[in-house]
C-alpha positions as a Markdown table, in Angstrom:
| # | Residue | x | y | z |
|---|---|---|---|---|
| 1 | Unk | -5.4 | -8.6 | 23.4 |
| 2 | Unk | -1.7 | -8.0 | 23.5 |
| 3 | Unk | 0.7 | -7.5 | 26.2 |
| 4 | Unk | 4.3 | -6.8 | 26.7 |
| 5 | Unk | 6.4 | -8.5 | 29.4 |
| 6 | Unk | 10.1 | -9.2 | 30.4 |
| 7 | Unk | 11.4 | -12.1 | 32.4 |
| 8 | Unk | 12.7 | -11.8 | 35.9 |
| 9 | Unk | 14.2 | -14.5 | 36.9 |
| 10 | Unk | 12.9 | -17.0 | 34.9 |
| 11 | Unk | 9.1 | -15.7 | 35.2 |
| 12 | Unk | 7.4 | -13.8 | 33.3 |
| 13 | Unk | 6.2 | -10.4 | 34.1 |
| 14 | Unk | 3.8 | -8.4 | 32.5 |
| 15 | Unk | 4.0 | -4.8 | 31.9 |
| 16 | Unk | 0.4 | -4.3 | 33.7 |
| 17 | Unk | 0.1 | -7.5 | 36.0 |
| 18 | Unk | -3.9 | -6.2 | 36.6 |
| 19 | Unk | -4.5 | -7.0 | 33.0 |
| 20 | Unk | -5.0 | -10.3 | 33.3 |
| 21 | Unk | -6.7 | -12.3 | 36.3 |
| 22 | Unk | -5.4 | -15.2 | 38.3 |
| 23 | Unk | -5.5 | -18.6 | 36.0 |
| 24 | Unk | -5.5 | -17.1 | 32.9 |
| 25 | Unk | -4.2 | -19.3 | 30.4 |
| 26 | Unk | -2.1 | -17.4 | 28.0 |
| 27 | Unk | -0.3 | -17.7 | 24.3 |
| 28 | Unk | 3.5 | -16.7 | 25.1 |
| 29 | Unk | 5.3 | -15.8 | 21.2 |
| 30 | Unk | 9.5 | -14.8 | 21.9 |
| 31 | Unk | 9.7 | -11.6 | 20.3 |
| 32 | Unk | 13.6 | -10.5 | 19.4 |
| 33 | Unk | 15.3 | -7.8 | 18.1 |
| 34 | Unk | 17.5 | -9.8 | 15.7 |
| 35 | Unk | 16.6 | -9.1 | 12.0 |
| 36 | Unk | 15.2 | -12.1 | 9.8 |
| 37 | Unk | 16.7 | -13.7 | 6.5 |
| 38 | Unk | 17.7 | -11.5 | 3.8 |
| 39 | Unk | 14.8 | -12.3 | 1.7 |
| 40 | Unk | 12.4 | -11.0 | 4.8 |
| 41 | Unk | 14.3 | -8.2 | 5.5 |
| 42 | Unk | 13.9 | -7.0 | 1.6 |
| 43 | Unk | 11.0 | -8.4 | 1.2 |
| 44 | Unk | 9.5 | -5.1 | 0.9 |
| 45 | Unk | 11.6 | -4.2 | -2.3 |
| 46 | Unk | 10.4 | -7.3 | -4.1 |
| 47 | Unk | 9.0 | -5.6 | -7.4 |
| 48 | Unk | 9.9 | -2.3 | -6.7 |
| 49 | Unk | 12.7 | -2.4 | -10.0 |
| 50 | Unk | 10.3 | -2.4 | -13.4 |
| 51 | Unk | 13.2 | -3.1 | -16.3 |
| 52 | Unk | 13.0 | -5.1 | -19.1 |
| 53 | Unk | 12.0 | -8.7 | -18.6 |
| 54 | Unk | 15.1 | -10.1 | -19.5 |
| 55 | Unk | 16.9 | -8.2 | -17.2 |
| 56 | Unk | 18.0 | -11.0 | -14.3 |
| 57 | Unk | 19.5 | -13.1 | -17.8 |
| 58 | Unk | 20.9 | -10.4 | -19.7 |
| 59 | Unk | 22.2 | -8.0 | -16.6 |
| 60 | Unk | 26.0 | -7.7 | -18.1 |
| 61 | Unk | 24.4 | -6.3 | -21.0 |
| 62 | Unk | 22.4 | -3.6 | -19.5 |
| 63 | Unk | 25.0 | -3.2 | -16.6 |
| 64 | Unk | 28.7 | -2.7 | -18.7 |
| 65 | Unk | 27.0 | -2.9 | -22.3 |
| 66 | Unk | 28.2 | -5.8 | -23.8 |
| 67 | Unk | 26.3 | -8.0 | -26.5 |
| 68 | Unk | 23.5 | -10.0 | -25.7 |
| 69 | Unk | 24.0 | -13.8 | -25.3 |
């Protein structure tokens, strides 16, 4: 079960406060708005690029054309 709440003065109020009866122990998890590392914002990309397998060594080559190293 999942409820949202705000804080009002320091206590918590739920969204539907008949939800849940007196004494209820609950799990409280701080949800924010503020984005996560770069890696878990882009996380979804990860594998999305199929190139040649050398392609994180060799990138100037395939990116500006110069020889291989």
């Amino acid at each position: 079960m999942e409820l949202e709440s705000v804080v009002q003065n320091g206590v918590i109020v739920p969204d539907d406060p008949a939800a849940l009866p007196d004494g209820t122990r609950v799990l409280i998890e701080v949800v924010t708005d503020e984005p996560g590392t770069f890696g878990e914002r882009f996380a979804v990309f990860r594998g999305a690029i199929h190139g040649p397998p050398d392609l994180a060594a060799q990138h100037d080559h395939y990116r500006l054309g110069v020889p291989k190293r």
